[in-house]
PALUMGU-944750 format. One line per 3 residues: number of its first residue (from 1); their letters; for each residue x, y, z of N, C-alpha, C. Coordinates in Angstrom, 3 decimals, m for minus. Layout:
NUM = a = X Y Z X Y Z X Y Z ~ ... .
This chain:
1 = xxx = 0.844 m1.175 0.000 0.000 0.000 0.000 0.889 1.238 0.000 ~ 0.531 2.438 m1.135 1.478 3.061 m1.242 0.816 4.573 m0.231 ~ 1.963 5.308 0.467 1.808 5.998 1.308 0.809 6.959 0.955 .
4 = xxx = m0.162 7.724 1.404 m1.524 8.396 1.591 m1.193 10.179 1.152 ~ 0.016 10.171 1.743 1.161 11.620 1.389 1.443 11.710 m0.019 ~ 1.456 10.194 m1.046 2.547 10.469 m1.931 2.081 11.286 m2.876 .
7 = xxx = 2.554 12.087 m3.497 2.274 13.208 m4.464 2.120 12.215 m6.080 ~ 0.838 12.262 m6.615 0.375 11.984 m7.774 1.137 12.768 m8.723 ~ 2.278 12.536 m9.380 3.099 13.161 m10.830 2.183 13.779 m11.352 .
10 = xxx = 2.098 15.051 m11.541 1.182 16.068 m12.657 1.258 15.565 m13.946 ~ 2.143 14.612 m14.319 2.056 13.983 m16.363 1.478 12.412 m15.905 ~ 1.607 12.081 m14.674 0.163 10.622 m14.421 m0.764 10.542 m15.583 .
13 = xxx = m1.130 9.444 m16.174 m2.426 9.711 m16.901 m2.788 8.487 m16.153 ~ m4.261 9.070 m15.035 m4.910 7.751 m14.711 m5.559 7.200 m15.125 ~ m5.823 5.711 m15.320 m7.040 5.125 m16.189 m7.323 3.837 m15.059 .
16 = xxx = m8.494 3.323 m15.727 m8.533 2.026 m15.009 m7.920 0.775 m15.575 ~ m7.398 0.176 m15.160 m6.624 m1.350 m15.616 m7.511 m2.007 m16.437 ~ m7.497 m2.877 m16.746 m8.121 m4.214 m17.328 m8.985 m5.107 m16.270 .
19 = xxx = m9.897 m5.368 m16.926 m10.713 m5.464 m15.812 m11.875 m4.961 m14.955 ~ m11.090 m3.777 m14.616 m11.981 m2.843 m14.189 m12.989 m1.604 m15.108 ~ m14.261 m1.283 m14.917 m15.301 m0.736 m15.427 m15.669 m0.068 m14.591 .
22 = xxx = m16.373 0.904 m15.387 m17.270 2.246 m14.458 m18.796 1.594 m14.907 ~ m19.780 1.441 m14.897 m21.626 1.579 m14.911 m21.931 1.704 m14.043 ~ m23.200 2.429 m14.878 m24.184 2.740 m14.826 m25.398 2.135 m14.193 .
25 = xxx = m25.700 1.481 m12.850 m26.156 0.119 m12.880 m27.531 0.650 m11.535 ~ m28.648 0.295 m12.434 m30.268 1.175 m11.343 m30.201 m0.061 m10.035 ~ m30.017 m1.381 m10.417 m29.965 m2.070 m9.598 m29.421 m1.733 m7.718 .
28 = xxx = m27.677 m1.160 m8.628 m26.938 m0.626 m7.348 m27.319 0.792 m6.468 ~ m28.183 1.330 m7.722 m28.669 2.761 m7.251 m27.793 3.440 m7.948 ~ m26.888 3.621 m8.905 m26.420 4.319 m9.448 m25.138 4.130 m10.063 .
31 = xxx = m23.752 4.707 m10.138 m22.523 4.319 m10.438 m21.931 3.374 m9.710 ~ m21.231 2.153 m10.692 m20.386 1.262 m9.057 m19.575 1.057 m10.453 ~ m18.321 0.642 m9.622 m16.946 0.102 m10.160 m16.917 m1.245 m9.712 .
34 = xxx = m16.826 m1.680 m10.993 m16.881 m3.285 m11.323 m15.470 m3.756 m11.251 ~ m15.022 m4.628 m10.674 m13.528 m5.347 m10.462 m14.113 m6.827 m10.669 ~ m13.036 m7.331 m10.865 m13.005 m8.995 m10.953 m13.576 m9.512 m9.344 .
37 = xxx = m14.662 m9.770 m9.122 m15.093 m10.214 m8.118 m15.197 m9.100 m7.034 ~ m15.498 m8.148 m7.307 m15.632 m6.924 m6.523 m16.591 m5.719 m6.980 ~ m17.328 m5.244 m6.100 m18.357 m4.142 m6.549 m17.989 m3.142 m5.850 .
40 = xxx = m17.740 m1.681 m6.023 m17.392 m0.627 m5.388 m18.567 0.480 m5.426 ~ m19.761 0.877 m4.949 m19.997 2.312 m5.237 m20.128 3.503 m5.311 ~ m19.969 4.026 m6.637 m19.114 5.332 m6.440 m20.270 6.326 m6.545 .
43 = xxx = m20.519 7.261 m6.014 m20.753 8.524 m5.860 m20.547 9.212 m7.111 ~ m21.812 10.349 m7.212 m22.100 11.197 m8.925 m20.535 11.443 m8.862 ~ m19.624 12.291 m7.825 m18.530 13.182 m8.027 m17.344 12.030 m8.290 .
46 = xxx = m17.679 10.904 m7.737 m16.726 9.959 m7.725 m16.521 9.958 m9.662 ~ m17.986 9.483 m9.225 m18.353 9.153 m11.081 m17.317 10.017 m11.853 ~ m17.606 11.227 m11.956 m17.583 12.254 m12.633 m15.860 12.404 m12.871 .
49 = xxx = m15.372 12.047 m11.863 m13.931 12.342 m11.890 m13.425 10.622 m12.478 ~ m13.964 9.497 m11.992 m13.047 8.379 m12.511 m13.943 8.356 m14.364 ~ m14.839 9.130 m14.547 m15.217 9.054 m15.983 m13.794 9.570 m16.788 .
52 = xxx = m13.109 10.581 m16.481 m12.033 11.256 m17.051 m10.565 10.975 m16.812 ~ m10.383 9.514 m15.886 m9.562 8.839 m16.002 m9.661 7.590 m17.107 ~ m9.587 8.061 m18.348 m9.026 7.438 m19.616 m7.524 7.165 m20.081 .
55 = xxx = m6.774 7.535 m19.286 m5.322 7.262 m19.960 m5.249 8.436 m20.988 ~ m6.086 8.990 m21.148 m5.238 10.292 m22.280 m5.175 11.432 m22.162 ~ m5.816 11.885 m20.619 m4.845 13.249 m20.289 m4.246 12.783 m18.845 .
58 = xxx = m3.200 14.046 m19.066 m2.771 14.017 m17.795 m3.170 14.372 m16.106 ~ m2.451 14.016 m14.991 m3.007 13.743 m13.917 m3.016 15.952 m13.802 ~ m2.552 16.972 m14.129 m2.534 17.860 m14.217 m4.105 18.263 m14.845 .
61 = xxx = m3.862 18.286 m16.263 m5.136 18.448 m16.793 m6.080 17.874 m16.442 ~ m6.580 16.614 m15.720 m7.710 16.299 m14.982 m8.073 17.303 m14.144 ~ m7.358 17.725 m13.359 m7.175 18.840 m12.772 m7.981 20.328 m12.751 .
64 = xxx = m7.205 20.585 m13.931 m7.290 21.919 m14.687 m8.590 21.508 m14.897 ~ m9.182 20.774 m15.779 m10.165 20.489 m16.310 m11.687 20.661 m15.197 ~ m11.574 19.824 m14.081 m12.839 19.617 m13.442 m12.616 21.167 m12.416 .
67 = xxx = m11.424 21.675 m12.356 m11.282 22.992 m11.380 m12.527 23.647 m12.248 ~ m12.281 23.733 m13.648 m13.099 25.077 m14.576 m14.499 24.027 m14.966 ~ m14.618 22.958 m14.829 m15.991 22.560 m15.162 m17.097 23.000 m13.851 .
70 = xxx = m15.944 22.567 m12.388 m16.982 22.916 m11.283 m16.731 24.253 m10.520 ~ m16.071 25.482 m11.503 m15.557 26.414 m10.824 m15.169 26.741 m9.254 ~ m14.443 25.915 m8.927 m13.605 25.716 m8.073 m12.340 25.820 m7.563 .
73 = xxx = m11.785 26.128 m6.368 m10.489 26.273 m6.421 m9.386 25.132 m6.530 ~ m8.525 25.436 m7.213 m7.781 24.528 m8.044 m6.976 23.324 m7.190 ~ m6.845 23.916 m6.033 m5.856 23.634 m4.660 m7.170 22.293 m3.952 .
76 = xxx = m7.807 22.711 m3.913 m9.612 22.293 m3.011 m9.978 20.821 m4.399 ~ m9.416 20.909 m5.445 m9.302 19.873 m6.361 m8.802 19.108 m6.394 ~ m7.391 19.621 m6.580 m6.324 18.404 m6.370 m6.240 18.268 m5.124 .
79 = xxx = m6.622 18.521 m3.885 m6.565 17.741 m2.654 m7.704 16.579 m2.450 ~ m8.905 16.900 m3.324 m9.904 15.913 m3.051 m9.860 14.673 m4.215 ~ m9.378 15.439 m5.046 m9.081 14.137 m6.398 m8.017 13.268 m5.934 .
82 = xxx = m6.775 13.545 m5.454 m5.622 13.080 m4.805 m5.757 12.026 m4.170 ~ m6.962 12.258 m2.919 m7.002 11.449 m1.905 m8.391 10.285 m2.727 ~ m9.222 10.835 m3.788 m10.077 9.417 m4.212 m8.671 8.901 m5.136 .
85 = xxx = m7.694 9.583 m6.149 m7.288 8.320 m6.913 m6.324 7.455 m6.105 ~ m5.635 8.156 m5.380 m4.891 7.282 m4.853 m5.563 6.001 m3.590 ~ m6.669 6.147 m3.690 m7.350 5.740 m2.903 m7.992 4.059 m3.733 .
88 = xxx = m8.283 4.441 m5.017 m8.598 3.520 m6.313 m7.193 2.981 m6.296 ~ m6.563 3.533 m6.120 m5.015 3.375 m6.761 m4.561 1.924 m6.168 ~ m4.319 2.484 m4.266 m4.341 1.558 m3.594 m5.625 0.364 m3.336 .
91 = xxx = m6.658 m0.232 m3.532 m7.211 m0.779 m4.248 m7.432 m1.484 m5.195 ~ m6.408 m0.891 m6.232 m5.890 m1.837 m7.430 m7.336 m1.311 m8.431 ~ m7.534 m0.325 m8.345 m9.158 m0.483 m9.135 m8.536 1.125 m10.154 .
94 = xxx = m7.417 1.490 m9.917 m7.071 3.122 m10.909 m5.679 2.556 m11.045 ~ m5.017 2.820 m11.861 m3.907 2.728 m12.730 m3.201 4.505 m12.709 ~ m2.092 4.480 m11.698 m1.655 6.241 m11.865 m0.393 6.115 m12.499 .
């Protein structure tokens, strides 16, 4: 398990591994993360942020990006994104 402190590289591009899926699922009540024998569920904001972990931008521009989608401060972003990916991360369910 990697330390809770460690600073996510701003050129990170997170995605999810193989395996792992985001749906859409009414059953669960809403978003859950599908793992190989594992159900996680995630929350609209959860949603919203592991939707834009695709592997093709960076852990910066995720960033940048949801700061100006939810006009927010940029700092108040990457402290709350930080602590869900690395959180997936450790989990094995996000790829940083």
């Amino acid at each position: 398990m990697s330390d809770p402190g460690t600073v996510i590289a701003s050129d990170a591009r997170p995605r999810l591994p193989r395996g792992v899926r985001l749906v859409h699922n009414e059953a669960q009540g809403g978003w859950v993360l599908l793992a190989p024998e594992r159900v996680f569920k995630a929350d609209a904001i959860a949603a919203e942020i592991i939707k834009r972990c695709t592997g093709e931008v960076t852990f910066s521009e995720l960033i940048d990006d949801l700061a100006k989608a939810y006009t927010a401060p940029r700092e108040k972003i990457l402290a709350d994104v930080s602590t869900l990916l690395r959180g997936l991360a450790d989990k094995k369910l996000l790829e940083l």
